[in-house]
PDB file as gemmi writes it, atoms N, CA and C in Angstrom:
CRYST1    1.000    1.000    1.000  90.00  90.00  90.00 P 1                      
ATOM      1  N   UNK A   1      -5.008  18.284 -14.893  1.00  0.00           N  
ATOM      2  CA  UNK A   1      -4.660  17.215 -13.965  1.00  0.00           C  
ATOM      3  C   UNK A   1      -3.245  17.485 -13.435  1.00  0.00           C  
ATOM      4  N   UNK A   2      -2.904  17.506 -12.088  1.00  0.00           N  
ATOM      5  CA  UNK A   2      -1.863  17.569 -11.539  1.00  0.00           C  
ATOM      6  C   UNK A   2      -0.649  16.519 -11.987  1.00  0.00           C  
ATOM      7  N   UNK A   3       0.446  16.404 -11.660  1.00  0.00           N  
ATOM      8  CA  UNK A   3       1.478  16.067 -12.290  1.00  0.00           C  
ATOM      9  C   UNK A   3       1.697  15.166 -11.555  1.00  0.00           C  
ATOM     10  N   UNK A   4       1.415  15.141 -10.243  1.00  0.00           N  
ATOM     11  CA  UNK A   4       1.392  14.026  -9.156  1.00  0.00           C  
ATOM     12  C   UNK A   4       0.215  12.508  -9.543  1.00  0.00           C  
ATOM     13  N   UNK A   5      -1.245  13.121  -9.938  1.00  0.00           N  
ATOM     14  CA  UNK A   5      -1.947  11.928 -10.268  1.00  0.00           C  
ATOM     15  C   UNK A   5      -1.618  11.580 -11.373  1.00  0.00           C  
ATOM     16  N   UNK A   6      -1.165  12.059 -11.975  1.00  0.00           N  
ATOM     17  CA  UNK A   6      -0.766  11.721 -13.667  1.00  0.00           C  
ATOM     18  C   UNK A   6       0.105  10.414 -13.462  1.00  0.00           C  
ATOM     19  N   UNK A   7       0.911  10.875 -12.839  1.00  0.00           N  
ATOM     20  CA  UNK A   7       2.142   9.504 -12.019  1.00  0.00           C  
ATOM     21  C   UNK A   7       1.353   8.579 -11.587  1.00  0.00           C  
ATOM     22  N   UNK A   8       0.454   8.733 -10.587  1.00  0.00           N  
ATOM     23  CA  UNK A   8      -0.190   7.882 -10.105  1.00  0.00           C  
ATOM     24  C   UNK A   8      -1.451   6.788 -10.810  1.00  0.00           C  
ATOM     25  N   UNK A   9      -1.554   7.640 -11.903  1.00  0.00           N  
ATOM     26  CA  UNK A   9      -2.426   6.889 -12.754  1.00  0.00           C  
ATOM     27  C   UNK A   9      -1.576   5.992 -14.029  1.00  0.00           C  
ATOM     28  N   UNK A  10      -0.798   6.512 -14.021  1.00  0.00           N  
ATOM     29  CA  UNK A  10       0.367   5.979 -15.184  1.00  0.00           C  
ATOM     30  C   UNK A  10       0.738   4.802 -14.333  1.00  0.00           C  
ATOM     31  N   UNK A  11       1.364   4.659 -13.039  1.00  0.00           N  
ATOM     32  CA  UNK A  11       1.766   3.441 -12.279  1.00  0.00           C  
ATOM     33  C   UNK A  11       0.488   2.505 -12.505  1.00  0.00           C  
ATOM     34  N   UNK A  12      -0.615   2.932 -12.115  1.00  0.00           N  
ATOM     35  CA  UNK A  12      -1.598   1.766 -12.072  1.00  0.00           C  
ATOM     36  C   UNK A  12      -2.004   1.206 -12.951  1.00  0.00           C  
ATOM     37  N   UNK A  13      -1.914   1.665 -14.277  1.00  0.00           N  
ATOM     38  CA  UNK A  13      -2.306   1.591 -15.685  1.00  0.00           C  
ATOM     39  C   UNK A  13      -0.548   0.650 -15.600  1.00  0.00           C  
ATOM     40  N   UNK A  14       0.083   0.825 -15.123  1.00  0.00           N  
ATOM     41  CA  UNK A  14       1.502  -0.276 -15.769  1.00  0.00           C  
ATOM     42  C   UNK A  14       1.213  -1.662 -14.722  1.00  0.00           C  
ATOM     43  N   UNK A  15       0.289  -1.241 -13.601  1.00  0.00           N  
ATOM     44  CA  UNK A  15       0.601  -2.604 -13.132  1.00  0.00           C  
ATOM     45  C   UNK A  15      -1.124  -3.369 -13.750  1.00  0.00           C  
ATOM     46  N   UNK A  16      -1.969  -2.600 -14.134  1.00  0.00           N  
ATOM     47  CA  UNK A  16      -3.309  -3.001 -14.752  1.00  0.00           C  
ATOM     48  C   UNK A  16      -2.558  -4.100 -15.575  1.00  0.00           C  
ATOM     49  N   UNK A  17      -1.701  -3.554 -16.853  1.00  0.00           N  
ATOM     50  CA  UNK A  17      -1.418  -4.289 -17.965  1.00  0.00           C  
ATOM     51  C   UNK A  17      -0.362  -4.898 -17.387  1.00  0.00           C  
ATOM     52  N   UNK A  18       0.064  -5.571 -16.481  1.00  0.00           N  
ATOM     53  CA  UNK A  18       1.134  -6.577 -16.403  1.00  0.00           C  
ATOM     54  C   UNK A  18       2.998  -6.097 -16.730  1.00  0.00           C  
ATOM     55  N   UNK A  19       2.538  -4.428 -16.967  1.00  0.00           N  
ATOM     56  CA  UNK A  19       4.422  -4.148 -17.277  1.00  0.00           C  
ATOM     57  C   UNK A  19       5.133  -4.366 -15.779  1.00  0.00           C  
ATOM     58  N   UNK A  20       4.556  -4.077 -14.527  1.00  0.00           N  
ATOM     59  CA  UNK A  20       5.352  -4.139 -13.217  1.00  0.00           C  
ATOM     60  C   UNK A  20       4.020  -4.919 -12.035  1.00  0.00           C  
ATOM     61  N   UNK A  21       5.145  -6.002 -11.874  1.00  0.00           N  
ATOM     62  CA  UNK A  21       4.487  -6.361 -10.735  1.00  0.00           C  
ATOM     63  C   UNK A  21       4.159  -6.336  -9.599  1.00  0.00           C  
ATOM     64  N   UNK A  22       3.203  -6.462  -8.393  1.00  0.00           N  
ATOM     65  CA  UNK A  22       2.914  -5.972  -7.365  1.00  0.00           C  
ATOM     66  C   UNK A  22       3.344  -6.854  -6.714  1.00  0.00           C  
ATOM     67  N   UNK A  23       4.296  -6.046  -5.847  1.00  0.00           N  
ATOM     68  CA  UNK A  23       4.454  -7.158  -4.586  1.00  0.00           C  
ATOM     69  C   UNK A  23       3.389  -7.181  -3.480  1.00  0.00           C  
ATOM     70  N   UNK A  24       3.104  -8.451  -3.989  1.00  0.00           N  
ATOM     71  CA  UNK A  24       1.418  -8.667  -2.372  1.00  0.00           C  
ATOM     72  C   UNK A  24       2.376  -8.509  -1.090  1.00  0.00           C  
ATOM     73  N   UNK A  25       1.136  -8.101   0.029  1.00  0.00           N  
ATOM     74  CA  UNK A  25       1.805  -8.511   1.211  1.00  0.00           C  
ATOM     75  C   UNK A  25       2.997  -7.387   1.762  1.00  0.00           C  
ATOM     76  N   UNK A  26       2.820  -6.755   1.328  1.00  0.00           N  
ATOM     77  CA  UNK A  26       3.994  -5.305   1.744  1.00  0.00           C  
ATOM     78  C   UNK A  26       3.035  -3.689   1.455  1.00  0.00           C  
ATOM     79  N   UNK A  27       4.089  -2.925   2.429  1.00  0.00           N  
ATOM     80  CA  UNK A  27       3.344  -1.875   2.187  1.00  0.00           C  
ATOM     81  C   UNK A  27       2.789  -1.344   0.712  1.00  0.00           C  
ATOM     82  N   UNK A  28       4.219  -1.230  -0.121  1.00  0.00           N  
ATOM     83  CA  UNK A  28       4.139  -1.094  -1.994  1.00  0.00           C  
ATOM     84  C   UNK A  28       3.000  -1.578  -2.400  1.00  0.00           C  
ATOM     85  N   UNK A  29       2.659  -2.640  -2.152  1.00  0.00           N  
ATOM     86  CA  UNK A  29       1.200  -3.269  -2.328  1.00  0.00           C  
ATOM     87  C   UNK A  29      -0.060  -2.875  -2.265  1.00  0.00           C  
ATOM     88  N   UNK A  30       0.373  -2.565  -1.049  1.00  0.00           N  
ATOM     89  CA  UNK A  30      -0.923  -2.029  -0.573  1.00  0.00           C  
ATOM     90  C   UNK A  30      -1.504  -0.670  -0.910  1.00  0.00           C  
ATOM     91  N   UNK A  31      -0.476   0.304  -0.925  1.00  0.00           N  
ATOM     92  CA  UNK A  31      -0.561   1.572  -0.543  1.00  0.00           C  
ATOM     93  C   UNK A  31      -0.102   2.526  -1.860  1.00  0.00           C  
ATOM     94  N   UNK A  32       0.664   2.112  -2.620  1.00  0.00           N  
ATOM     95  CA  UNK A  32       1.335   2.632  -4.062  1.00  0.00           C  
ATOM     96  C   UNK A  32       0.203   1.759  -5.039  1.00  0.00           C  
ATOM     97  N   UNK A  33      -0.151   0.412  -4.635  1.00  0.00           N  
ATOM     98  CA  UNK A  33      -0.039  -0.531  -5.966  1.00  0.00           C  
ATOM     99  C   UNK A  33      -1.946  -0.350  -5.430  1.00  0.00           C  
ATOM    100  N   UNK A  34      -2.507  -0.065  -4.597  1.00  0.00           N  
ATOM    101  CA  UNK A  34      -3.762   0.158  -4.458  1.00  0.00           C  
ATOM    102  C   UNK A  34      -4.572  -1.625  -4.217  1.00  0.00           C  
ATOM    103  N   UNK A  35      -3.543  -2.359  -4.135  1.00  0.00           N  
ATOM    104  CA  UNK A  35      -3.730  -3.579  -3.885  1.00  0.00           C  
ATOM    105  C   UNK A  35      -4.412  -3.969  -2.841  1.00  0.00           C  
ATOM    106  N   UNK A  36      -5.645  -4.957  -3.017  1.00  0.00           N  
ATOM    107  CA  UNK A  36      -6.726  -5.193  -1.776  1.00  0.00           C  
ATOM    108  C   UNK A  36      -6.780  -6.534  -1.706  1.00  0.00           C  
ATOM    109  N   UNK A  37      -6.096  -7.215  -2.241  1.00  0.00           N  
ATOM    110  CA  UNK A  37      -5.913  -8.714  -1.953  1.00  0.00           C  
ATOM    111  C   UNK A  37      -5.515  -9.370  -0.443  1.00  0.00           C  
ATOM    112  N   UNK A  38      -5.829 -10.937  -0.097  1.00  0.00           N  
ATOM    113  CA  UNK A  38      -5.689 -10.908   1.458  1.00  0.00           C  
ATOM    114  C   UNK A  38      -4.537 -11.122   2.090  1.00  0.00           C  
ATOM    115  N   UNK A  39      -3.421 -11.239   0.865  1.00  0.00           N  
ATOM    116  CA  UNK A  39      -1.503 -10.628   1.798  1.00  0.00           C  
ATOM    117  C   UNK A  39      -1.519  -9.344   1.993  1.00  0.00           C  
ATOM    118  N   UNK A  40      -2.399  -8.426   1.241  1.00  0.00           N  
ATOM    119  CA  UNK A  40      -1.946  -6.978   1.239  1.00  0.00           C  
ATOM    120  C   UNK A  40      -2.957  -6.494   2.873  1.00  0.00           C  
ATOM    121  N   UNK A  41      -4.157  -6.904   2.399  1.00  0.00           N  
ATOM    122  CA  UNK A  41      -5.172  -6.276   3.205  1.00  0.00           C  
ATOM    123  C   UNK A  41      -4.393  -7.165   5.129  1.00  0.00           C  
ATOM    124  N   UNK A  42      -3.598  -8.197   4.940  1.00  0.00           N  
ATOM    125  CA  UNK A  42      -3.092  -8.918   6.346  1.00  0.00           C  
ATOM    126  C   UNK A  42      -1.850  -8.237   6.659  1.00  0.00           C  
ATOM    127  N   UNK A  43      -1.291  -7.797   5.716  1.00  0.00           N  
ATOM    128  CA  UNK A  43       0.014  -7.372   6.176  1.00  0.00           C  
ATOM    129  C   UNK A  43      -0.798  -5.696   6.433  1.00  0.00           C  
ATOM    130  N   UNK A  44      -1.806  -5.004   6.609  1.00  0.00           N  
ATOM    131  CA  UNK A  44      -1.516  -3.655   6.534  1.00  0.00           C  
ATOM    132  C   UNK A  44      -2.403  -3.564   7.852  1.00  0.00           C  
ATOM    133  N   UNK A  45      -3.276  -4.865   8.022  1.00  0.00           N  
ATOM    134  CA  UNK A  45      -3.944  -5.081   9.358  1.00  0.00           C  
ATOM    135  C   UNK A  45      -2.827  -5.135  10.629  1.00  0.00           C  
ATOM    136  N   UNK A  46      -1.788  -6.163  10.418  1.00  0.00           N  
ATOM    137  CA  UNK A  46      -0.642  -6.366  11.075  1.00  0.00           C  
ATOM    138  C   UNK A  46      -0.019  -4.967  11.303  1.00  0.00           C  
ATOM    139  N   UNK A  47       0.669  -4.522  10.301  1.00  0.00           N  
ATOM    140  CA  UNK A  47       0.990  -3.623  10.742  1.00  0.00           C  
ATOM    141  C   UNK A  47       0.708  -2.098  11.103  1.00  0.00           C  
ATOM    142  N   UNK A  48      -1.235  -1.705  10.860  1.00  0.00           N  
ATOM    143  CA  UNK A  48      -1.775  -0.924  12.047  1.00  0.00           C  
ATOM    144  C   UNK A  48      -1.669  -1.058  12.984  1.00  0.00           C  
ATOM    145  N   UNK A  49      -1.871  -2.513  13.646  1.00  0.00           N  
ATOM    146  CA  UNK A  49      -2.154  -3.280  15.075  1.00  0.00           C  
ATOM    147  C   UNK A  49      -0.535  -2.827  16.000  1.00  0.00           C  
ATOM    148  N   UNK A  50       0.475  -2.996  15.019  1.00  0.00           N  
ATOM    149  CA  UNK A  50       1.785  -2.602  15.896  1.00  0.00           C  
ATOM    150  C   UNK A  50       2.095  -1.200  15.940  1.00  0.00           C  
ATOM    151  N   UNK A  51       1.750  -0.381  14.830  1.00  0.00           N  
ATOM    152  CA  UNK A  51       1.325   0.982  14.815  1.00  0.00           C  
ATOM    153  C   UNK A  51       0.860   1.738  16.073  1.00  0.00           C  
ATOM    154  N   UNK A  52      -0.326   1.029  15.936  1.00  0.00           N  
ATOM    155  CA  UNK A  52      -1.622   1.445  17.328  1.00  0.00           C  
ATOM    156  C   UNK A  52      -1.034   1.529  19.159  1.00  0.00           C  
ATOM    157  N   UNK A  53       0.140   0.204  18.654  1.00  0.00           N  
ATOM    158  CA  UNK A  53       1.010  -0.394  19.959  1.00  0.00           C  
ATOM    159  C   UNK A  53       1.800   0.587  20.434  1.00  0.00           C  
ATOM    160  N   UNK A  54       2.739   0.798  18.591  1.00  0.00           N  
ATOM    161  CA  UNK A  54       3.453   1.635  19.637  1.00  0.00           C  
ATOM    162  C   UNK A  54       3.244   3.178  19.926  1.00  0.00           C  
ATOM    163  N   UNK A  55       2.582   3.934  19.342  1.00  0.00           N  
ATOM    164  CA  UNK A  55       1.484   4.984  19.427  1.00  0.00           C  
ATOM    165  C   UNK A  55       1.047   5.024  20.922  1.00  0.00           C  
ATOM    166  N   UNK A  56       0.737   4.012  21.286  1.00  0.00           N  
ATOM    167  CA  UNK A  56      -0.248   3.980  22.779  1.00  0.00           C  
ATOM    168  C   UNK A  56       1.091   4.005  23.694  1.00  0.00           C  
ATOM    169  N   UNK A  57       1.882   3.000  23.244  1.00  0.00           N  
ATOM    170  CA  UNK A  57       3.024   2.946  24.122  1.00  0.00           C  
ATOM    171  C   UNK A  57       3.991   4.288  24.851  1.00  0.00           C  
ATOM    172  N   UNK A  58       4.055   5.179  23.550  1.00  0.00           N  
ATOM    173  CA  UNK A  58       4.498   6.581  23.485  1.00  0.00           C  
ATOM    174  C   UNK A  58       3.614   7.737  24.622  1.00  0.00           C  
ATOM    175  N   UNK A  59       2.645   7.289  24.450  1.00  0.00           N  
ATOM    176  CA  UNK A  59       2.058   8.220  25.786  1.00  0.00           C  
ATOM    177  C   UNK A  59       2.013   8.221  27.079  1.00  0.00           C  
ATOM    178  N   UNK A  60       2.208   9.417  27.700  1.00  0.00           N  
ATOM    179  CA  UNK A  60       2.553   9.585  28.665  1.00  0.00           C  
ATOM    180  C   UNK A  60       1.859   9.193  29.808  1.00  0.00           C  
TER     181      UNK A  60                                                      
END                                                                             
């Protein structure tokens, strides 16, 4: 096992058992903490949607 998922499985296993908490509603949440709850899943909708904006905006 790579040294990278090892980390990544060790974080989730600390926030499984309650040692670190997830902040809902932010990227960390969402995206580190694997969090699918509906602050995480609204804030990551939100901020594709401005993503997408300014992406489109950028072209020529």
């Amino acid at each position: 096992m790579s040294a990278r998922r090892e980390v990544r499985l060790r974080r989730r296993q600390r926030v499984a058992e309650g040692d670190r908490p997830v902040a809902h509603g932010t990227w960390a949440g969402y995206l580190t903490d694997k969090c699918r709850c509906e602050l995480c899943r609204a804030f990551r909708s939100a901020y594709m949607k401005d993503y997408r904006a300014r992406k489109a905006a950028a072209r020529p």
